[in-house]
Steps between C-alpha positions, in 0.01 A plus 500: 500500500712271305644239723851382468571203246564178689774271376344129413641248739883363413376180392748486219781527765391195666434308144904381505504409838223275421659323200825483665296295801381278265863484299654386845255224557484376158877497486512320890232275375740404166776502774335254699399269266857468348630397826204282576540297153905498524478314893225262322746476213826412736291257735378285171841503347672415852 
């Protein structure tokens, strides 16, 4: 009466897609910051 083995749940598979999230938003974040201090940077000098 041994019962089939059940496979853990994939949470390894959904580990990257996690740390690619938080890639994107760090790397919008830099993105946006950039931008923000180069207008700042343009509108002091102008």
């Amino acid at each position: 009466m041994s019962s089939p083995k059940r496979k853990p749940p994939t949470v390894k598979a959904k580990a990257p897609e996690e740390v690619n999230k938080k890639a994107l938003v760090w790397i919008g974040a830099a993105i946006g910051v950039v931008i923000v201090a180069v207008t700042v940077l343009l509108l002091v000098s102008g």
